[in-house]
N, C-alpha and C positions, 0 to 999 in steps of 0.2 A: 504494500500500500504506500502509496505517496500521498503527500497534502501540502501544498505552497504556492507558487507562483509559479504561473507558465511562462513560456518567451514572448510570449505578447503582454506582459504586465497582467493578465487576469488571472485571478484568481480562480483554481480547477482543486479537484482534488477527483485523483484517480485511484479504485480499486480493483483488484481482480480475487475472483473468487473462484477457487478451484472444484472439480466435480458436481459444479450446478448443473441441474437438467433443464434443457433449453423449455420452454412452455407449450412446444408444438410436435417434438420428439422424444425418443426413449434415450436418446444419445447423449452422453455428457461433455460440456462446454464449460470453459474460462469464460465469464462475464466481465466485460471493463465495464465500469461508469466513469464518464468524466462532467464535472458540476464547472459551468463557465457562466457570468455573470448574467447571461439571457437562455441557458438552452442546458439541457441534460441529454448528454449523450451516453448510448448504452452500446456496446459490442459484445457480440457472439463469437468467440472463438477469434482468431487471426485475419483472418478476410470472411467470415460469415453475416448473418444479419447486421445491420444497424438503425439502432432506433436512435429519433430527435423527439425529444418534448418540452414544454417552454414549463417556466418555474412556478405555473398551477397544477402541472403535473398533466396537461392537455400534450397527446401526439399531436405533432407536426408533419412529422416524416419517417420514410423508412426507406429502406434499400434490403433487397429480400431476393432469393434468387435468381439475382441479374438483371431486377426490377426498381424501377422507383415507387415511390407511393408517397402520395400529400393528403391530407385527412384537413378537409372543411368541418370550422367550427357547427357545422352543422350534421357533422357526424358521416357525410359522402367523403370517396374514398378514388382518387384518381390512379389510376396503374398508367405508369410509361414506359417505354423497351423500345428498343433498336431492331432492325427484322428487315436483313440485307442491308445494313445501312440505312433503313427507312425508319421515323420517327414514327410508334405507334402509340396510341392512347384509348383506353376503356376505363367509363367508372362501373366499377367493382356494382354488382345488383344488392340490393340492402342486403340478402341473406348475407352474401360473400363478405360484402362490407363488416356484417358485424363481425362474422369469424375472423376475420383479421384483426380488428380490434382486440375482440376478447381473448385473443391471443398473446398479442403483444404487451397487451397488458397484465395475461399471468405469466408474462416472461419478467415483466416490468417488476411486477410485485416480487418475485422468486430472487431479483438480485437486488430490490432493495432490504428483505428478512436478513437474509445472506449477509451483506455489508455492513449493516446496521448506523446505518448515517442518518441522524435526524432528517438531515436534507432530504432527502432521497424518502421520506413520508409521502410526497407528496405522489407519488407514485404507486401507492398502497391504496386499495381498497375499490378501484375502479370496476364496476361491473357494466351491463347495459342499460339498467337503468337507471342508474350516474348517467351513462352517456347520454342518453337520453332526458334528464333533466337538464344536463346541459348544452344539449341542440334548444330546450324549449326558453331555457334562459336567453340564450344568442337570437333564437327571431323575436323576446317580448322588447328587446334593445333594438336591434334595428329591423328596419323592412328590408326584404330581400336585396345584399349588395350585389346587385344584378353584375358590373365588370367591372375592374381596374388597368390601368395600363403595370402592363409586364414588371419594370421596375419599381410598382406600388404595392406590389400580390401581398408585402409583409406592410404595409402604410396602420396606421390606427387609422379607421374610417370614421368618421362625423357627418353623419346626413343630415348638414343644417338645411339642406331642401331634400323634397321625396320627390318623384320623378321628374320628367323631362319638360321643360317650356314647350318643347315642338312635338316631338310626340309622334310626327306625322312619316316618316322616314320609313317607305317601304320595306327596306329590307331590315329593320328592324325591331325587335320585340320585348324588349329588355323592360320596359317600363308599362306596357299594355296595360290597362286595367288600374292602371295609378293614376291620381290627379295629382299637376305640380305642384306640388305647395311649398311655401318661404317661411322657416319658422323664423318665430321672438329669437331677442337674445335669450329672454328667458327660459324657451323652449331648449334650447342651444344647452345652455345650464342645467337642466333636468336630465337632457340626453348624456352630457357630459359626465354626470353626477350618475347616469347607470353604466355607460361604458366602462369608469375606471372600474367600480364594483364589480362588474363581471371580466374583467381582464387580471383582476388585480393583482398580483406578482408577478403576473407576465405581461405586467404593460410595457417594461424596458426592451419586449424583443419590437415594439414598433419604433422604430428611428423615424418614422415621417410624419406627416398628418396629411391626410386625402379627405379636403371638403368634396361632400359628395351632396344630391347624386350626379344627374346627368349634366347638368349644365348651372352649376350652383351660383355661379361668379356673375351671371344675369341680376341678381338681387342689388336693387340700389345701391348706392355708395356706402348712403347711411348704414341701410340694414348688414353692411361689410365690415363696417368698423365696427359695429355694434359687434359682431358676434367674434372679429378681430378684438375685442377686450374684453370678452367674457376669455374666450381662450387663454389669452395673456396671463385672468385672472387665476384662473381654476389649474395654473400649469399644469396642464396634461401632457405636453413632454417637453426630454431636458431643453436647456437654452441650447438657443443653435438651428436645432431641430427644425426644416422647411416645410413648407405648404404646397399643396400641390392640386391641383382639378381640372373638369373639363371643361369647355368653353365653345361654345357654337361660334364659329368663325362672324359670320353678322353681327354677332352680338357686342364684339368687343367693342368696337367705336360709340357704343352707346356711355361708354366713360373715355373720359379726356387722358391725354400724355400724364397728365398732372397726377391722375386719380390711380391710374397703373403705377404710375413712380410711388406714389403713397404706399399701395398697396405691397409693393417691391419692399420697402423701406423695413412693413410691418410681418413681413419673412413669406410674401408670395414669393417661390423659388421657381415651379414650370407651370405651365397653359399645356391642356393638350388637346389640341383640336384634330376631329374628325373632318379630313380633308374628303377622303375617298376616292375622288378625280379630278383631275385639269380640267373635263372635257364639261363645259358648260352644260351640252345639249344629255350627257348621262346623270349628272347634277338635276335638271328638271326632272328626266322619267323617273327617278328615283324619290321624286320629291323631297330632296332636301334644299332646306332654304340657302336663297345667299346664289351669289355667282364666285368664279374661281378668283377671280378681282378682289372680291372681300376676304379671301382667305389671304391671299398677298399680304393686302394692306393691315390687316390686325398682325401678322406674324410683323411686320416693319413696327408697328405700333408698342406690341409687348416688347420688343428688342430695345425700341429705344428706352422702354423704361425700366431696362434691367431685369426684365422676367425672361428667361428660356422657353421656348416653348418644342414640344412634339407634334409632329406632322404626321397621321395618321392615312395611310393610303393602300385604299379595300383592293386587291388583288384579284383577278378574276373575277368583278362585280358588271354587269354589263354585258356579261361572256363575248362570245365570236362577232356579235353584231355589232359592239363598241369596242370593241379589242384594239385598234389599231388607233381610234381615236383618245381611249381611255391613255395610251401608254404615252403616244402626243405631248396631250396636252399634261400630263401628270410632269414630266419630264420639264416640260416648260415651266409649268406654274413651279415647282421647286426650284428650278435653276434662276427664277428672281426671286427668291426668297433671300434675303442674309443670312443664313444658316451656320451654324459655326459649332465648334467645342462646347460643352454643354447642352446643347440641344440634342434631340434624337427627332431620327425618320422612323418610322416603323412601318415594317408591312405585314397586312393583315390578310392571310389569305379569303375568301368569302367561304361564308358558310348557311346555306339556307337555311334560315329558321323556320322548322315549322309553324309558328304562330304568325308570321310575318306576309304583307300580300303580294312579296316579288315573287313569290314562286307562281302563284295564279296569273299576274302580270305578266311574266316572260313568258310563260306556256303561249297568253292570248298571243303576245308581240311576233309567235314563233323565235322566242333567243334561246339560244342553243347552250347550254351551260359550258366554260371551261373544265381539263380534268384536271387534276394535280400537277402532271407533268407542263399539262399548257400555262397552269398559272405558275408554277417555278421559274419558267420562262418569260414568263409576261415581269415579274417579278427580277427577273436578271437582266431584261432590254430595259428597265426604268434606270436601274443601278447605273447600268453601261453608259448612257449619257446625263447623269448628273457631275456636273460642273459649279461644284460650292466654289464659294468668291476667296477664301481660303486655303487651298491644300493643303499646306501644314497645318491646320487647325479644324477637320472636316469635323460635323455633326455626324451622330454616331448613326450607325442603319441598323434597324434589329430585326430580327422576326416577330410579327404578333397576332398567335396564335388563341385566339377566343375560345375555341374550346379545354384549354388547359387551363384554363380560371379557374381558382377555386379560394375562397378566404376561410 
């Protein structure tokens, strides 16, 4: 057993315990535990399982027979693998889902008896319906966090609004059934005041803050600063710690240079606007508001006033019949953006929503959908001719994959 300081300055304390039986076989295993200031890491053996869980003693993650796995606080269960080189993704069916839980959990429990670490309580006594009162706590706190952008998956979310101002955007479903609404500060504070409560010792694994939901930063000036000093007050995380949301490219110019520099000042760090194409005329059939003009001018806008923003650009959306205009005009409207370090591009492959009315819409239009390989491609010719003002200093491109969401 060890207990000290690691080479990153945090503080771990590592055990292993010999002839523990793993939770899912008759076979015996060395169990490591290592305790780091945000996460409890457990190993099986040398290179066998490894489990993540944050210091409520909630799973995060795992890595299990060549697989990954991420566990939503709502108790779904994402499996990912490699297969030819090909990235593949299933969530686990409830049954399976629990069996994995209640597994890992009487692995969980079997090397915290073992080691006998205060610490490591917090990882005792988990069955399914603990889990299960713990999915019902996570939706009475928030309405369903329908997506986040990729580098937010770990954010502390705050829905100082619930769904979408527009709402209306074919191919998407995310907020259906929701009205927008702008809470109080004081609403803000209520929410705030159950968040910590139900995160509470593992509020230190969120490093960011993601005002949500879909387009929260539309809310007046006032109603921003307003809920920018409840936050302040209530610090719900450390100093430093950025803000981050999304933002309907129209909408930005409804606050002045002034009001974004403010906001900059008061730790907005990125914008992330849902671009999805250059191409004007797949912009309208799509019905999203705004033309590709207004996405330009708000990315010039946040820039000058210190905010980063993400440029969000739907892959394969439009399929074969705007294919060649979609990649166009995407290529163009980026290549006048000022884009730089800090910033990210992301591309989002499409993915038909079944709730959503572009699949009925293309069927009429006869659009032929892209397949995976075409939009890889569609996805590599945008790449190929962007041209950031920059080079040494390019804005990052990532993938952003929607169906690997999960909080």
């Amino acid at each position: 057993m060890t207990n000290g300081e690691g080479p990153d300055g945090a503080r771990n304390t590592q055990h292993a315990t010999r002839n523990t039986q793993h939770a899912t076989r008759n076979t015996q295993y060395a169990i490591s535990v290592t305790i780091r200031p945000q996460v409890i890491h457990l190993l099986v053996g040398d290179a066998a399982p490894s489990y993540s869980f944050d210091l409520a003693g909630r799973l995060i993650g795992a890595f299990e027979g060549g697989r990954n796995y991420r566990r939503g606080l709502d108790n779904r269960v994402l499996q990912k693998w490699a297969e030819a080189g090909v990235r593949q993704r299933r969530w686990l069916a409830p049954d399976e889902a629990r069996a994995f839980l209640e597994a890992a959990y009487r692995l969980a429990d079997t090397a915290a008896v073992a080691i006998g670490d205060p610490r490591l309580d917090v990882l005792r006594g988990w069955d399914w319906a603990r889990l299960q009162t713990e999915a019902a706590r996570f939706a009475a706190v928030y309405r369903p966090v329908s997506i986040l952008p990729p580098d937010q998956y770990l954010a502390l979310v705050l829905q100082a609004t619930e769904g979408c101002s527009h709402n209306r955007c074919t191919f998407c479903d995310f907020y259906q059934g929701r009205p927008f609404r702008i809470k109080s500060p004081d609403e803000l504070r209520d929410h705030i005041g159950a968040v910590r409560q139900f995160f509470g010792p593992a509020l230190p694994l969120r490093k960011s803050l993601f005002l949500a939901d879909a387009n929260a930063l539309v809310a007046p000036m006032a109603r921003l600063v307003g809920w920018l000093d409840v936050i302040a007050e209530k610090r719900i995380l450390p100093p430093g710690a950025g803000i981050y949301s999304f933002m309907d490219a129209f909408d930005v110019q409804r606050k002045s240079l002034a009001e974004w520099t403010e906001l900059a000042t008061r730790g907005l760090r990125r914008v992330y606007i849902g671009m999805e194409t250059g191409d004007d005329v797949l912009l309208r059939w799509l019905v999203k508001p705004g033309a590709m003009a207004d996405v330009i001018e708000a990315v010039i806008t946040l820039k000058s006033a210190g905010v980063a923003v993400s440029v969000i650009v739907m892959t394969g959306i439009g399929g074969e019949h705007y294919a060649e205009a979609h990649v166009r005009g995407t290529i163009n409207a980026l290549n006048a953006m000022p884009l730089a370090a800090g910033d990210i591009v992301y591309f989002s492959p499409f993915v038909d929503q079944p709730g959503s009315a572009y699949g009925r819409l293309a069927a009429e239009a006869g659009i032929n959908p892209l397949n995976d390989a075409e939009i890889a491609s569609q996805e590599a010719a945008i790449r190929a001719g962007l041209r950031f003002r920059d080079p040494a200093h390019p804005p990052q491109c990532s993938k952003y994959d929607i169906r690997e969401f999960i909080y």
